[in-house]
LUMTORZA-562939 format. One line per 10 residues: number of its first residue (from 1); their letters; for each residue x, y, z of N, C-alpha, C. Coordinates in steps of 0.001 Angstrom, whole numbers, plus 500000, padded with zeros to 6 digits. Example, Ala and Ser with C-alpha at 12.3 -4.5 7.8 and 13.67 -1.06 7.14 Angstrom:
# LUMTORZA-562939
1> AS> 513190/494310/507800/512300/495500/507800/513200/496700/507800 | 512850/497750/507080/513670/498940/507140/512900/500030/507870;
# end
This chain:
# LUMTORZA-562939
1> XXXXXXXXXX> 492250/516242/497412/492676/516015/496033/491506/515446/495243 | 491212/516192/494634/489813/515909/493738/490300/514514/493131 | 489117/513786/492960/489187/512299/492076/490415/511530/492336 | 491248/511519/492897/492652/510950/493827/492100/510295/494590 | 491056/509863/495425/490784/508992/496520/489511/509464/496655 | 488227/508041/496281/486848/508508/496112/486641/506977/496907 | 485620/507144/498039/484460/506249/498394/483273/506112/497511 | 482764/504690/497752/481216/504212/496778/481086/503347/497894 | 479548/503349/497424/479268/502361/498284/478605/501379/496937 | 479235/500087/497312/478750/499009/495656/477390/498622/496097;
11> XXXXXXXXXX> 477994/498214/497673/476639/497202/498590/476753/497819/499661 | 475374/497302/500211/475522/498025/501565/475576/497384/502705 | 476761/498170/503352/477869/497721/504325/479202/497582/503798 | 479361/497785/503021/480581/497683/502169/480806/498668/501421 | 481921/499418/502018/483057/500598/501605/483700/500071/500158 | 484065/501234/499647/484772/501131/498322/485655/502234/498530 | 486956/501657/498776/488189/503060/498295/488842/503410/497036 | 488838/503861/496383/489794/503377/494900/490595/504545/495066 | 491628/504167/495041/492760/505007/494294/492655/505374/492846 | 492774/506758/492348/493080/506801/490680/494092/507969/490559;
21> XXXXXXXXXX> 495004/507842/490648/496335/509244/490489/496967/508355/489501 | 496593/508984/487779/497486/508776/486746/498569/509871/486855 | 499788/509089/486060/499568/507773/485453/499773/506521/485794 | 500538/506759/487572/501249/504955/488338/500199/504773/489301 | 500008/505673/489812/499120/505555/491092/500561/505875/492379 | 501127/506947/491443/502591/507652/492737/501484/508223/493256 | 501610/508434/494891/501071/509607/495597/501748/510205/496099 | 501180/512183/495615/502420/512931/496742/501332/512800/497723 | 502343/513356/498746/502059/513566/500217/500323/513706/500637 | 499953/514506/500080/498384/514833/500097/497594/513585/500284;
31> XXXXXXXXXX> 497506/512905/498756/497400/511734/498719/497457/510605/499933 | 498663/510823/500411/498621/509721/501335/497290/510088/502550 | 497726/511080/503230/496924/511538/503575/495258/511566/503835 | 494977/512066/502209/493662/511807/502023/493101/510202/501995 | 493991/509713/501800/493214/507766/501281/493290/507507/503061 | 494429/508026/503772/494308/507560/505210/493023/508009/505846 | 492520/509181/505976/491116/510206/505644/490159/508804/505533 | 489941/508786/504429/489125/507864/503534/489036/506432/504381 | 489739/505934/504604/489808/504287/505078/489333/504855/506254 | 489782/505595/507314/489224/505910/508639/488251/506300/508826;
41> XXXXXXXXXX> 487385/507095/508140/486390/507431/507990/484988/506061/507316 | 485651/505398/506730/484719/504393/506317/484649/503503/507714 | 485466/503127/508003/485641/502202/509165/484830/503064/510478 | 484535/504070/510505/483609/504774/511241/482332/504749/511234 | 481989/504500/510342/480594/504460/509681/479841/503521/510277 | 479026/503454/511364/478442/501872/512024/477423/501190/511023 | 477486/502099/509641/476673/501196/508841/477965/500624/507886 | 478657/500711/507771/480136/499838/507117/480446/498559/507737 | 480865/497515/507307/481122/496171/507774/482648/495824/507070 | 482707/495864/505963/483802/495989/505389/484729/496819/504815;
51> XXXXXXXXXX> 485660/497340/504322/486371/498070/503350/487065/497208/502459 | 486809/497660/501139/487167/497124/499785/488287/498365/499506 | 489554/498148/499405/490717/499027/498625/491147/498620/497511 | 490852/499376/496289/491500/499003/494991/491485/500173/494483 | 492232/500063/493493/492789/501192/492132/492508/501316/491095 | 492103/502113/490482/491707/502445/488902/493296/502286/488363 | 493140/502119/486800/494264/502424/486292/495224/501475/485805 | 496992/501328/485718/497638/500316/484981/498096/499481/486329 | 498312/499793/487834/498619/499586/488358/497847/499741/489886 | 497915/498818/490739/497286/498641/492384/497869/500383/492816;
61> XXXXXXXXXX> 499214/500670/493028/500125/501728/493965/501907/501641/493276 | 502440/502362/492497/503600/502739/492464/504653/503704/493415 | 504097/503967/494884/504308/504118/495951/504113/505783/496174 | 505413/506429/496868/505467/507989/496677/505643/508917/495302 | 505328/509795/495293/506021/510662/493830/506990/511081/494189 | 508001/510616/493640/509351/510784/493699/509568/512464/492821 | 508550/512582/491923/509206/514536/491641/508883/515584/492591 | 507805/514896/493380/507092/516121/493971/508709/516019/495734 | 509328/515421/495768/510476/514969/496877/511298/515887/495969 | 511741/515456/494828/512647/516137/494465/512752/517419/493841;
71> XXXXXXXXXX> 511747/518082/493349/511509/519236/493308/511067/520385/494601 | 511186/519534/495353/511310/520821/496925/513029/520863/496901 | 513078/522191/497519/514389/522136/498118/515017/522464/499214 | 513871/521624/500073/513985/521022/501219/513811/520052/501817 | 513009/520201/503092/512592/518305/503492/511375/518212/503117 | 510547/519296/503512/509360/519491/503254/508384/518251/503034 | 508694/518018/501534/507790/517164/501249/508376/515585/501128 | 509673/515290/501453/509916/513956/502273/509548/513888/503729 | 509338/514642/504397/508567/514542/505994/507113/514307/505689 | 506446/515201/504798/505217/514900/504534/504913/513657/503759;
81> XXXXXXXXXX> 505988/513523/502906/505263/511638/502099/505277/510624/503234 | 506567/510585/503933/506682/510221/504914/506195/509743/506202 | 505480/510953/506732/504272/510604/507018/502955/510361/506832 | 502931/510955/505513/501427/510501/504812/501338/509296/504932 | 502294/508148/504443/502371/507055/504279/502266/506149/505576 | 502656/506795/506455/502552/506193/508033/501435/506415/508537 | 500554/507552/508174/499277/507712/508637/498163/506399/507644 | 498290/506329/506084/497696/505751/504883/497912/504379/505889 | 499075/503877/505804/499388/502479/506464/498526/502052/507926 | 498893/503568/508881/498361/503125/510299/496592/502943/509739;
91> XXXXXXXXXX> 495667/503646/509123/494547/503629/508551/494357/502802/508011 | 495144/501274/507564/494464/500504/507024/494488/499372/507876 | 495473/499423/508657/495526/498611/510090/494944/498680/511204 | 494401/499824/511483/493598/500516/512923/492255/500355/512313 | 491783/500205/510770/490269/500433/510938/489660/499631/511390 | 488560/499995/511775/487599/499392/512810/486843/498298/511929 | 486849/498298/511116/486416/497044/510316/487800/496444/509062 | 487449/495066/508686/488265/494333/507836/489001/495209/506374 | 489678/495156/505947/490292/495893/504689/490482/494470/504174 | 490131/494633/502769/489917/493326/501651/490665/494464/501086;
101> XXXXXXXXXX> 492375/494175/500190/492839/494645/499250/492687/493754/498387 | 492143/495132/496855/491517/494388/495124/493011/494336/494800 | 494295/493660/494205/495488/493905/493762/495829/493774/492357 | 495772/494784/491544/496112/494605/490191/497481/494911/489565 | 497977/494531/488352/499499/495531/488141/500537/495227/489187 | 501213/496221/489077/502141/496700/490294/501420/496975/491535 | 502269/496627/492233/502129/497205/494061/503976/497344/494485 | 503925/498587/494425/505890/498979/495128/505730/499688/495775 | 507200/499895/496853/507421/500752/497675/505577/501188/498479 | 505465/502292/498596/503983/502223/500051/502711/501355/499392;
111> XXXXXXXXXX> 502783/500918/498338/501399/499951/497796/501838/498361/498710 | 502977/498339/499204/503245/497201/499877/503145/497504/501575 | 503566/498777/502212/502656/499187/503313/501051/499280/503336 | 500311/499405/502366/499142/498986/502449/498469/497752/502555 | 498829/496748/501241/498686/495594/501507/499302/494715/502688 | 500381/495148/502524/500892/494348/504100/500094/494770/505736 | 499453/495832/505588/498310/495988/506583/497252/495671/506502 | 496897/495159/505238/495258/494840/504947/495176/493465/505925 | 494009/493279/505733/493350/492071/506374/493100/490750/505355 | 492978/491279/504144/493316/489677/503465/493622/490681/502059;
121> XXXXXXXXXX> 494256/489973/501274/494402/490357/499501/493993/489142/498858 | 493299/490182/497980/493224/489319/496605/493726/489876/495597 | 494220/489125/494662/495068/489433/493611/494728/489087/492371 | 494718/490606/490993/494857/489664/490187/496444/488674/489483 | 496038/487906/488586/496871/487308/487876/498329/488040/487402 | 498062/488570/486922/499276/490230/486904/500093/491116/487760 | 499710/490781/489191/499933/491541/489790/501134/491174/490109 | 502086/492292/491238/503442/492093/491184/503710/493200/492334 | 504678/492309/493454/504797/493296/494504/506068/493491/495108 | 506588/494093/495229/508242/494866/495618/508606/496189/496437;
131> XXXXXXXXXX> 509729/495934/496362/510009/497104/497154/511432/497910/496115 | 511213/498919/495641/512339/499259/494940/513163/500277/495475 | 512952/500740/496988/513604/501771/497946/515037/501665/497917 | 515647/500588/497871/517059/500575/497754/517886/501378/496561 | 517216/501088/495395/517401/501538/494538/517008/503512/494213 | 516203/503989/495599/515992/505081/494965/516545/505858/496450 | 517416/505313/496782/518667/506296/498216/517362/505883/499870 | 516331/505309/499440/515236/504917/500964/515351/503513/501255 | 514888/504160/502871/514334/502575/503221/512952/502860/503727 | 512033/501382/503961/510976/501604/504577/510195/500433/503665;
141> XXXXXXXXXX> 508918/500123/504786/508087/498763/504237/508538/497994/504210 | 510081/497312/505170/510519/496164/505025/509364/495601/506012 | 508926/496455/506807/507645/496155/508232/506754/495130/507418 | 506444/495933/506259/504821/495188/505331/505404/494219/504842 | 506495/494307/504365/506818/493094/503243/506974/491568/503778 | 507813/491837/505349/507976/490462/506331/506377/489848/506543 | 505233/490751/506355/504128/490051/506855/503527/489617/505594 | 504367/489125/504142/503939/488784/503008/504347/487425/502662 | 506323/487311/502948/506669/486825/502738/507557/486737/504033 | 508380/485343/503725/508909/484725/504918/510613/485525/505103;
151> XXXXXXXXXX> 511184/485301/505996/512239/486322/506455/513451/486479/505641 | 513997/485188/505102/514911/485112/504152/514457/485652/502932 | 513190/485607/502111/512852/486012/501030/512445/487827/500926 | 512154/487869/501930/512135/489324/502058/513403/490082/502723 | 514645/489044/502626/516059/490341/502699/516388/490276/501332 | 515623/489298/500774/516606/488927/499276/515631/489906/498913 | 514279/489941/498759/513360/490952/497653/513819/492417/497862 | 514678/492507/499476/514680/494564/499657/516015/494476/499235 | 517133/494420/499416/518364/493960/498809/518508/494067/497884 | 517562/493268/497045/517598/493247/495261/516814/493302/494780;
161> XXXXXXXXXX> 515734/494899/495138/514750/494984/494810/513965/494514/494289 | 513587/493375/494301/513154/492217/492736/511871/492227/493438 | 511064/491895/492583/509519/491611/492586/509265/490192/492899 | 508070/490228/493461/507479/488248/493339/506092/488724/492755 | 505527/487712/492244/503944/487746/491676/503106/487507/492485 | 501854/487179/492313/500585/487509/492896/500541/485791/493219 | 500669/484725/492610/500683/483211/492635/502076/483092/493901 | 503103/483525/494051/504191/483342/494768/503802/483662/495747 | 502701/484831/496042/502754/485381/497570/500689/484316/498320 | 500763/484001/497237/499732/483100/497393/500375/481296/497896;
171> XXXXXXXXXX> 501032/481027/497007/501826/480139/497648/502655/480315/499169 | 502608/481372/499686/502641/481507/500828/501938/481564/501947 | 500709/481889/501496/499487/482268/502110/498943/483687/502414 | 499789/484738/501743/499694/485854/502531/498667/486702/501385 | 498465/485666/500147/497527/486454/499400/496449/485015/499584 | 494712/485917/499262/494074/484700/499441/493752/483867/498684 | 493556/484659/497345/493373/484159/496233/493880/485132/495174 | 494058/483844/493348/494576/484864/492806/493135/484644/491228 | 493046/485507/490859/491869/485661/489877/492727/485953/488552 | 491732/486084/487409/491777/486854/486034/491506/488720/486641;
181> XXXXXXXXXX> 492600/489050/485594/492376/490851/485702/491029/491119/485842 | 490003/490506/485009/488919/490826/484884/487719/490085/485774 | 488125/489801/486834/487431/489009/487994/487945/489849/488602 | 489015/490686/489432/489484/491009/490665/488339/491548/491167 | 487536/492677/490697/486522/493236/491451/485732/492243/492550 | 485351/491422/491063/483986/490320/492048/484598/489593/492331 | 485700/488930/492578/486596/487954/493636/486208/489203/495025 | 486571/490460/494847/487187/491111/496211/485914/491592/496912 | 484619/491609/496014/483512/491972/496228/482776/490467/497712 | 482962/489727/496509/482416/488350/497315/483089/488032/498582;
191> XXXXXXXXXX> 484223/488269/498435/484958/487845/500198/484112/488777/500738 | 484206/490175/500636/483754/491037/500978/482219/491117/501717 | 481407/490445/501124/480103/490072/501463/479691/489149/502603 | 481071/487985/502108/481071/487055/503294/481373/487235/504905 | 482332/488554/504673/482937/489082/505999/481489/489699/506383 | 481315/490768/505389/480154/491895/505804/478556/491071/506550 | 478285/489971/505852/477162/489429/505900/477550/488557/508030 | 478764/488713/508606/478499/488593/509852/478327/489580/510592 | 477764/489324/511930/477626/490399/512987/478766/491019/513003 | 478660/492536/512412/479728/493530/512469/480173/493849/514168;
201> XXXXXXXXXX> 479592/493689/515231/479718/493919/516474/480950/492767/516682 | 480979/491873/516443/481921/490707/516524/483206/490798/515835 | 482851/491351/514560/483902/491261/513547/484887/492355/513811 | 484137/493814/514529/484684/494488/514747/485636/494597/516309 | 485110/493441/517274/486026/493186/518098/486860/492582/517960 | 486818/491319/516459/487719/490232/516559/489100/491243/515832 | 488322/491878/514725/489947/492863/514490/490516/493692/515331 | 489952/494474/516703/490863/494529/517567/491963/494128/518067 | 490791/492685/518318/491233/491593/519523/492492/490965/518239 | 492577/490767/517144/493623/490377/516179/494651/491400/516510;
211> XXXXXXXXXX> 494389/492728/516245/495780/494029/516153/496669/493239/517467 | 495444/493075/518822/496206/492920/519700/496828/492194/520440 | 497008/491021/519333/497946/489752/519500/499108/489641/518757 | 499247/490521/517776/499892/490778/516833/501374/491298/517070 | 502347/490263/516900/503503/490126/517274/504709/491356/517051 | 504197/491833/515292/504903/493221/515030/504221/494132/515663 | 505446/495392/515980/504429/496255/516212/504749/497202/515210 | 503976/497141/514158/503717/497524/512477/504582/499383/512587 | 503583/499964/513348/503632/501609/513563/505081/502228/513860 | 505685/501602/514896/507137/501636/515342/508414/501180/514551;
221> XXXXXXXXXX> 508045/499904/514105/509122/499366/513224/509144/500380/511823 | 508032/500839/511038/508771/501242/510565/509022/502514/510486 | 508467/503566/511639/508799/504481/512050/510461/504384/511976 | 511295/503605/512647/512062/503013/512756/513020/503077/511577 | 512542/502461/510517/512991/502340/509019/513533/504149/508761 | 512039/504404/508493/512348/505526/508164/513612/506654/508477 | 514015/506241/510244/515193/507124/510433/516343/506814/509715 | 516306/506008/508829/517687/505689/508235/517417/506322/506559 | 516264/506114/506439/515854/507253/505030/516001/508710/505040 | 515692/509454/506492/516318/510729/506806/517900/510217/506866;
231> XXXXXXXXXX> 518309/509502/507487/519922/509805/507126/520608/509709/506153 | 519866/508591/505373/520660/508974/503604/519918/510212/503161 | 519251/510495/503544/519046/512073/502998/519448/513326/502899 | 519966/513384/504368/520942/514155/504973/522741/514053/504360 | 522547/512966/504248/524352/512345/503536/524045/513046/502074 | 523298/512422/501963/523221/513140/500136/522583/512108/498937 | 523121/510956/499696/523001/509617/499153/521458/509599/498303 | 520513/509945/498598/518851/509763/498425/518966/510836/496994 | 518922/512096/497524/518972/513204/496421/519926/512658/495376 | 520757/512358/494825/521244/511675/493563/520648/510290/493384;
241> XXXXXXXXXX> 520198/509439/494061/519645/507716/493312/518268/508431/493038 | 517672/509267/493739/516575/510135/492411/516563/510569/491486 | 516906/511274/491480/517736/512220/490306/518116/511116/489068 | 518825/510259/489818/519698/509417/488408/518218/508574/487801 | 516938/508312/488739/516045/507426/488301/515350/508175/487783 | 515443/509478/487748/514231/510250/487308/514884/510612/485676 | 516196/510439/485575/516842/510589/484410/516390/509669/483228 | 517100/508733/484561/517722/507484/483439/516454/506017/483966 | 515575/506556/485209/514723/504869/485469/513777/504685/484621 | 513435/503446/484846/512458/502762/484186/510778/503276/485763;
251> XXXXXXXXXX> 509814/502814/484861/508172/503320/485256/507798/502073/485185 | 507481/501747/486382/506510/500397/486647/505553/499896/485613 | 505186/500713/484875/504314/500639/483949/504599/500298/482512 | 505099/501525/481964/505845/501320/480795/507139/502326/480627 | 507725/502527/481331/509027/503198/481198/508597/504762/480989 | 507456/505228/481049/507164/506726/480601/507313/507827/481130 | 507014/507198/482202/506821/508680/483649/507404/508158/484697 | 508377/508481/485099/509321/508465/486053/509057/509041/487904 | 508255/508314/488277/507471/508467/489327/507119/506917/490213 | 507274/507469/491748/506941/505964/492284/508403/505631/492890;
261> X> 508256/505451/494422/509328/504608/494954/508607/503320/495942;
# end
């Protein structure tokens, strides 16, 4: 997908992913895909030390494209977002070096499987992270969201789809810091340097040696999720709470374009 998912290098040793799919930063299936591509491939690179993930645009990730699901009329391309998103997710957790997520805007539905796999976030001031799957006939990313926030607050956030801010999930610890919109870069740059500037031979065992103490097992659980998103799918349940959002929902952004779960 041309200009949808581009590497830079700012510094060297340090990956740059950006997302830019106007106008939310929905990705169809491809998308997921390709950014999973992208993160794995940087993390390959024995001259890479870090990966930097951020987004062009009004928003971090407004999750799947919900038209490109509902304009098949089949499964097609819910098997493929589906797994795009499980591959995008396993790729930001398996890479061989650190993932620093930049967080601006919104982050919903799979922008919260990403961050919830990264290795640290930074956030800006604005930012805002949820899960709105209930509301659109899915489940899935309750996996990411438990490793944000604590267990009670994340049945209440999937439940009632509600958002927390970038300061709330910092008050938790699960973001590291929170900046001005117009700092996020060089906030995410500078951690970035600090990681990169150690022996990558080390850093790259200690994130192993981290995956493999690691109590969830991220890949399964929400493999897991997902079978209950094929079954409201199958019921019917999914195909109308689209439909009705694509009618009548509101856009993470500004109510315009009806895209993003």
């Amino acid at each position: 997908m041309a200009d949808v998912i581009t590497t830079s290098r700012a510094d060297p040793g340090i990956a740059v992913v950006t997302v830019h799919s106007p106008p939310v930063n929905a990705l169809p299936a491809q998308g997921w895909f390709d950014l999973a591509d992208a993160v794995t491939a940087a993390g390959r690179d024995p001259e890479c030390h870090v990966v930097v993930l951020r987004a062009e645009g009004r928003g971090f990730n407004a999750g799947v494209d919900i038209k490109e699901i509902q304009n098949d009329a089949g499964y097609a391309a819910l098997i493929g977002a589906n797994r795009g998103c499980a591959a995008a997710f396993a790729a930001v957790y398996e890479c061989a070096v650190p993932v620093v997520a930049a967080v601006h805007g919104f982050c919903l539905g799979g922008g919260i499987g990403l961050v919830g796999n990264a290795d640290v976030i930074v956030a800006a001031d604005d930012a805002t992270f949820g899960l709105p799957e209930v509301d659109r006939g899915a489940l899935g990313a309750a996996t990411h969201l438990a490793r944000l926030v604590p267990q009670h607050m994340m049945r209440t956030l999937y439940y009632t789809a509600s958002t927390v801010d970038a300061h709330q999930l910092h008050h938790h610890g699960s973001v590291h810091r929170v900046v001005p919109r117009g700092q996020l870069d060089d906030a995410a740059m500078e951690l970035a340097r600090t990681i990169g500037e150690k022996d990558t031979r080390v850093i790259r065992a200690a994130k192993e040696a981290i995956n493999g103490i690691d109590p969830q097992p991220v890949h399964r659980s929400y493999r897991f999720e997902q079978g209950f998103t094929f079954e409201l799918n199958l019921s019917g349940v999914s195909d109308s709470a689209r439909q009705e959002f694509l009618d009548h929902g509101d856009n993470p952004a500004d109510g315009d374009d009806h895209r993003g779960q």
